[in-house]
C-alpha positions as CSV (number, residue, x, y, z in Angstrom):
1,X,59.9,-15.0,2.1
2,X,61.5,-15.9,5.5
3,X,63.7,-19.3,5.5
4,X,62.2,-20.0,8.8
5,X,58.0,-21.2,8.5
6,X,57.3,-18.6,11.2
7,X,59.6,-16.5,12.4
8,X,59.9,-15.6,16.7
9,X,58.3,-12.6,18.0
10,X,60.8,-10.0,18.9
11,X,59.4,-9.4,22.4
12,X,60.8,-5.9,22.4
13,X,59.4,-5.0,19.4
14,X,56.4,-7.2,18.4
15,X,54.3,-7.4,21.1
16,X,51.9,-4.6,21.7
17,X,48.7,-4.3,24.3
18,X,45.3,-4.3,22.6
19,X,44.9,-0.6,23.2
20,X,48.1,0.8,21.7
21,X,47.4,-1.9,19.0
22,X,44.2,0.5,17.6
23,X,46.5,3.7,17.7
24,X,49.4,1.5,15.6
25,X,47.4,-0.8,13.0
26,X,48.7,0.3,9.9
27,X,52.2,0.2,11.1
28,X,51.9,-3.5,12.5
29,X,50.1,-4.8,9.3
30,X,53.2,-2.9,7.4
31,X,55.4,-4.7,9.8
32,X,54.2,-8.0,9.4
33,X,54.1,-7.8,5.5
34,X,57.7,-6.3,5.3
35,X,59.5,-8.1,8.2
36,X,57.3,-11.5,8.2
37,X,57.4,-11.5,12.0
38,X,54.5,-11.9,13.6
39,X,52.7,-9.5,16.0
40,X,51.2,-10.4,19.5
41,X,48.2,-8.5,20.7
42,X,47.6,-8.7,23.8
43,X,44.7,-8.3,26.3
44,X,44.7,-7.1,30.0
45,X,48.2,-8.0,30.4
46,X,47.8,-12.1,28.7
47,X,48.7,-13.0,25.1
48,X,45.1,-12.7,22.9
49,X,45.8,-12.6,19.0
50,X,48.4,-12.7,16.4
51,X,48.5,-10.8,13.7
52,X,50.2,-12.3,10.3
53,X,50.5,-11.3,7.3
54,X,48.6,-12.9,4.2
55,X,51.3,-14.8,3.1
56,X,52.9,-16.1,6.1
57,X,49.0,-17.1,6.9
58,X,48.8,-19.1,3.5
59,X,52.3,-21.0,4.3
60,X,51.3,-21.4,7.5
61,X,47.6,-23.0,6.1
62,X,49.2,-24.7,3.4
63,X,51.8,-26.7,5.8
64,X,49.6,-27.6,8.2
65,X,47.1,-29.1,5.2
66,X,50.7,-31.0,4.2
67,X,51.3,-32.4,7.4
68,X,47.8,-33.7,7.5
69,X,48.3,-35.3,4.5
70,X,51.4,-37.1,6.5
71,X,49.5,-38.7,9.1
72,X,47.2,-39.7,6.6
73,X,49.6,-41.7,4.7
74,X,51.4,-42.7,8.0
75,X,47.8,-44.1,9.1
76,X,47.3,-45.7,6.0
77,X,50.6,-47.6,5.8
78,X,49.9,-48.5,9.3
79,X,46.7,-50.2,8.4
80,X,48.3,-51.9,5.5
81,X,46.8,-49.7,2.6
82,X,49.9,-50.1,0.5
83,X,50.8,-50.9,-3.6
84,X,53.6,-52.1,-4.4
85,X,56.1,-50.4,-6.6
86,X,55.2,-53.2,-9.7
87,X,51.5,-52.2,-8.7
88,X,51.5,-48.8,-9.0
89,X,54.0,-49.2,-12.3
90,X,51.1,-51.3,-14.0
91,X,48.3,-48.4,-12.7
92,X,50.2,-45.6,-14.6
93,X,50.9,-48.0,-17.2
94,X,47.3,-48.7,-17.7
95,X,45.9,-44.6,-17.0
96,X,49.2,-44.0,-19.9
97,X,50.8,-41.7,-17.4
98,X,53.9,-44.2,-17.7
């Protein structure tokens, strides 16, 4: 896996009009699995698609579900939905997960 969350698109080599796209769609979803760079389709001369692989998809999915969780909690701290640390000690005491 790529250090980088998603990695640029090579504009030389990643971006390909929808029509030579058809002709070349085993060799971008090849690309995209082994290179982890995504592919942009495009569509009378404008940007239309991406194409990702699987798992670049799923840490794409899964990051974005994290960061909801985030602003949750952020939103919840703002509104003053907080435990204190002796609070949630007495919790996990009580469940016995302390």
């Amino acid at each position: 896996m790529p250090a980088t969350l998603c990695p640029s698109i090579d504009l030389a080599n990643d971006v390909f009009p929808l029509s030579e796209f058809r002709g070349k769609l085993t060799e971008c979803i090849a690309r995209t699995r082994d290179t982890h760079r995504p592919i942009l389709i495009t569509q009378n001369g404008k940007s239309a698609s991406v194409l990702l692989s699987v798992s670049d998809f799923e840490r794409l999915r899964e990051t974005v579900e994290l960061l909801d969780d985030v602003h949750a909690a952020e939103a919840e701290i703002e509104r003053g939905e907080t435990f204190s640390t002796p609070e949630v000690e007495a919790y996990l005491k009580k469940e016995g997960l302390l």
